[in-house]
N, C-alpha and C positions, 0 to 999 in steps of 0.2 A: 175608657182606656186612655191612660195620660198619651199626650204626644211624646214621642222620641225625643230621645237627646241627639242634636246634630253633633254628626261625626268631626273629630277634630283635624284640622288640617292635616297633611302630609307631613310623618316628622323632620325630614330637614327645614320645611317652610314654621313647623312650630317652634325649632333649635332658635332658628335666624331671627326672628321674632321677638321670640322672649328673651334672649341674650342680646338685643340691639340696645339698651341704656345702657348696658354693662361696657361694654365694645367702645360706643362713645364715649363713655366715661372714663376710662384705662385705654386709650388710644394703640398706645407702643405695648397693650400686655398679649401675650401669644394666649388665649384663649380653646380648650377644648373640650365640645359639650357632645352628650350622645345619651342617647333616650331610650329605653327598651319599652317596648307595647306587646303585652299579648304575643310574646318572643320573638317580635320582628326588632332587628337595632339599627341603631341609624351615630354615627358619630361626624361631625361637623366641625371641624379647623377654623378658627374664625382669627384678625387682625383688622383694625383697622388702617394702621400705619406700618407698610411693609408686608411679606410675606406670610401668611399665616403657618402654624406649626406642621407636620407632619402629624395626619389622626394616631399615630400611637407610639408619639412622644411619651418622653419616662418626666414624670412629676414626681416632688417630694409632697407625700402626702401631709404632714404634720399631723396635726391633732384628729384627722381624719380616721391614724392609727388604733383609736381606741375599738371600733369597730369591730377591726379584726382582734386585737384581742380580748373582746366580748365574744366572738364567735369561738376561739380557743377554747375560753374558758365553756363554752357552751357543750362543745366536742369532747373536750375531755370530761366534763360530767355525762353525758349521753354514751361517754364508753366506759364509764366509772371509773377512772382517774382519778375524778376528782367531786367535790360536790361544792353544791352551789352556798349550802351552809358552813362550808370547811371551814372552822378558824384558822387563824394564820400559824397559832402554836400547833398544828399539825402539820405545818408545811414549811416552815424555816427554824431552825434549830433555836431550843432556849437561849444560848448562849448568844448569838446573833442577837433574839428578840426577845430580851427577860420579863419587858413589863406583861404581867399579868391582863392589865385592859387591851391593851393593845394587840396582845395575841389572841382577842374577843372578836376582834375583827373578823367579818369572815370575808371571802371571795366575790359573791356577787355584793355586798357591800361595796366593795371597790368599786366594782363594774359599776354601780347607779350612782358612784360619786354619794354615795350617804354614808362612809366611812367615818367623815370628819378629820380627815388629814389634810395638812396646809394645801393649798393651792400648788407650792414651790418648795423646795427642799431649806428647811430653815436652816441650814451648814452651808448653802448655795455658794457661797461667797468666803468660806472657810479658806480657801485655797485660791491665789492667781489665778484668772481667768483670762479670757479674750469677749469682750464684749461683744465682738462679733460672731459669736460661736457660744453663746452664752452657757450651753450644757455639756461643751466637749469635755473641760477642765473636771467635771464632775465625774469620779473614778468611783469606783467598785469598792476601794475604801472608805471613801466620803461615803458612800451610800451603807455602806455597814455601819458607819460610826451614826448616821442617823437612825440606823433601826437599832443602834444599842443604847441608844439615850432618848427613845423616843417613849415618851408619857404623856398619853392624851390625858385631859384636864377631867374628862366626861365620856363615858361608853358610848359605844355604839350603836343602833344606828343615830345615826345625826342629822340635820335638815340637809337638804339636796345642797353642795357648794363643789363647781369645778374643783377636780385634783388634778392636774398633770401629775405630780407624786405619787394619790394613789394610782394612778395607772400605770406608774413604772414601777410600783411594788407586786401590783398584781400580775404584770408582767415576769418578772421576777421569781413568783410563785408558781404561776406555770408553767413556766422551763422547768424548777424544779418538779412537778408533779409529771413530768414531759418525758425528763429525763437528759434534756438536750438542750440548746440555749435558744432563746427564743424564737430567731432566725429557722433555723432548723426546725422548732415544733409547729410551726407556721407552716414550713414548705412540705412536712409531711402530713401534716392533719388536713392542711386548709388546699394552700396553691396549687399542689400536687392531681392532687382529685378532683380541681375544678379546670384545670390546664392554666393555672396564671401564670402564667410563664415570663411575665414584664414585673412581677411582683416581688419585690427582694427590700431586705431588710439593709442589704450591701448591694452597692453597684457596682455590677462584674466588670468586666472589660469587654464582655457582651454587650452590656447596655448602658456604656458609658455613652456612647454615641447618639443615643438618642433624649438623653437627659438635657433638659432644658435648664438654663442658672435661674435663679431666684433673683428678682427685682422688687426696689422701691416700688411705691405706684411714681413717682416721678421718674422710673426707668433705668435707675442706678443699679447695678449688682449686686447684690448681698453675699457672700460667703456663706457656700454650706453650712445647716445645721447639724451637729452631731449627738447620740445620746448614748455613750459610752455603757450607761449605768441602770438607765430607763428605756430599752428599747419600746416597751410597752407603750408608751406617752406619744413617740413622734417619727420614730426612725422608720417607718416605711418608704417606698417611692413606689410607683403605680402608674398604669398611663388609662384612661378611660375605657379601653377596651376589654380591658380586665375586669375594671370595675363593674360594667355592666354584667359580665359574668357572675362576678359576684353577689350584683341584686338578685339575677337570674335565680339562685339557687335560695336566697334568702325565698325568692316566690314561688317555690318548689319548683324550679325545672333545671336539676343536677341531679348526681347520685344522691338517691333517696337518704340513707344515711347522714350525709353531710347535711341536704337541708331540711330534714328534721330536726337537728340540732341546730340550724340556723334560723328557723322558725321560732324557736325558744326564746332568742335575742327576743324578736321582739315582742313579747311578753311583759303589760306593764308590771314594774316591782317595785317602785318607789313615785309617787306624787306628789308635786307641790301648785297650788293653784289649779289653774284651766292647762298645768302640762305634769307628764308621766315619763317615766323613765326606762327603759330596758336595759337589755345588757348595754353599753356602746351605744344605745341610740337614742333620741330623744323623741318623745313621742307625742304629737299635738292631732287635732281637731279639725280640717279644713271639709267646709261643706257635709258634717256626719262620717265624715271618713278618716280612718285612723292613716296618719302621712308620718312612718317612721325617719326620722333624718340625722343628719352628723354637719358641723361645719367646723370651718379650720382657718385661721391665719396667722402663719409663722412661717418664720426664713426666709421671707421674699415669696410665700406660694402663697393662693389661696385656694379650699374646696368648699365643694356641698356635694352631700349625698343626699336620696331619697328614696321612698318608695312608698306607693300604696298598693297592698298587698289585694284589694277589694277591685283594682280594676288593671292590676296584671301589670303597671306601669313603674319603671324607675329612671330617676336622671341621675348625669354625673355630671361634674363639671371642675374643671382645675383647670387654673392659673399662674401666669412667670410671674405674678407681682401681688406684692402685700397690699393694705388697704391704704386709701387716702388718709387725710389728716382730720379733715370732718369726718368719714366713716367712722373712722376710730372713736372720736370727741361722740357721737353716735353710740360706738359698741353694737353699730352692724356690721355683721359679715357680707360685704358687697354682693356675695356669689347668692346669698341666701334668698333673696327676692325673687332672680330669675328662676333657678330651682325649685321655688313652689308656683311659681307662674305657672311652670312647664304642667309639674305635675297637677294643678289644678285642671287646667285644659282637656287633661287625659280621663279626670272622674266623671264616672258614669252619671 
């Protein structure tokens, strides 16, 4: 009989831990991390310089966003809505989207980012923008003028390449299949049933107050990001408390319903190397165990998600400040390290 695996620390003592390079290294960033075990949660306000955040501060998720609408689209297939092979010419009018490959595309294509659509909206820059706000200037028109002149070179699917676009199409697509705009098929399919109630694609005047601004990692303010066109891509905000909820139900312990179909996310559908892909999530290897995650740095915030479904465990963690100057030169996401520390700690 092998020996036991020693039990892992106490999770605030394993939060404070594994988030201590982070902390020193972002001094002024408001930091907030919280860990689910085996349905016990634990969330932790951390700072090094100055007052730490309140635990259920409103963060702007950014690219975090794709998640949930991998989860969308997972919901609306599991209530037949929609399907996972839909092409797009069943879901946005010819006349919107005439090219014939293009409307090949299908749904969960988008969602694993093997679509083959730019990274960036190649019209991005069609119209006066605000560099500070790089997606606000990007209208409902601009986004139709690029799906009426859009002509992939090559069908799809394509090798695995980040799309913020395709995920603000497919976002797009399931409001359309929704009925509602995406905000809305969000807060009835998803937040509603799970109680997210910090989770909005708009920040009311409810939860203006507890929304933290977006910082340099040198501490400076960045000006809200906005996504007029693509809510899909980035427009959520969140505060970790939610988020755990959210893993929660991804590890089955929600209405059965909903994390059935949140189960599906993580489902690998597309592969490149030693990593796979799901709806929204990306799915790698740590120790024999599948560790599905998401990470995010845009508008001055930074996240990670995770979870391994094999030992009941997820982290969350979001931040007021984008990454350093070497992070970046890098192409790590700061947040990334500590959130697999976490959840290494937790595997069986």
């Amino acid at each position: 009989m092998s020996p036991a695996r020693p039990s892992p620390p106490s999770l605030p003592e394993l939060l404070v831990q594994e988030t201590r390079g982070y902390v020193r290294g972002y001094p002024s960033a408001s930091l907030c991390a919280g860990v689910t075990w085996r349905g016990a949660h634990h969330v932790q306000a951390l700072r090094r310089r100055g007052a730490p955040p309140a635990p259920d501060a409103l963060f702007a998720l950014g690219g975090l966003t794709q998640v949930f609408t991998g989860a969308l689209l997972s919901l609306l297939s599991d209530r037949g809505s929609a399907r996972l092979d839909m092409p797009l010419s069943e879901v946005i009018p010819r006349a919107l989207l005439p090219d014939e490959v293009a409307g090949r595309i299908t749904l969960e294509q988008l969602a694993t980012h093997t679509s083959g659509m730019p990274h960036l909206p190649p019209n991005l820059d069609a119209a006066p923008g605000n560099p500070e706000d790089p997606f606000g200037h990007y209208s409902a028109g601009l986004f139709g003028d690029f799906l009426r002149g859009y002509r992939p070179v090559q069908p799809s699917p394509r090798p695995h390449a980040d799309s913020l676009l395709g995920m603000g199409v497919l976002g797009h697509a399931l409001s359309r299949r929704a009925g509602v705009n995406y905000g809305h098929a969000l807060r009835d399919w998803l937040f509603t049933p799970l109680g997210l109630s910090s989770t909005s694609a708009r920040v009311t005047e409810e939860l203006a107050p507890r929304l933290l601004a977006g910082h340099t990692a040198k501490g400076q303010p960045v000006p809200a990001w906005t996504y007029p066109a693509l809510p899909g891509a980035g427009a959520l905000h969140s505060t970790v408390p939610d988020l755990l909820r959210l893993l929660d139900a991804h590890l089955g312990k929600g209405p059965p319903e909903v994390s059935r179909a949140l189960k599906e996310t993580l489902v690998p559908r597309a592969e490149a190397g030693s990593r796979r892909w799901g709806l929204g999530w990306t799915l790698s290897r740590v120790r024999g165990h599948t560790v599905a995650w998401c990470s995010s740095v845009m508008g001055g915030y930074t996240g990670f998600i995770g979870l391994v479904p094999e030992a009941e465990a997820g982290v969350a963690l979001l931040s007021d400040q984008g990454w350093s100057f070497f992070a970046a030169l890098r192409g790590r996401v700061p947040l990334e390290a500590p959130g697999f520390d976490v959840l290494s700690r937790l595997l069986p």
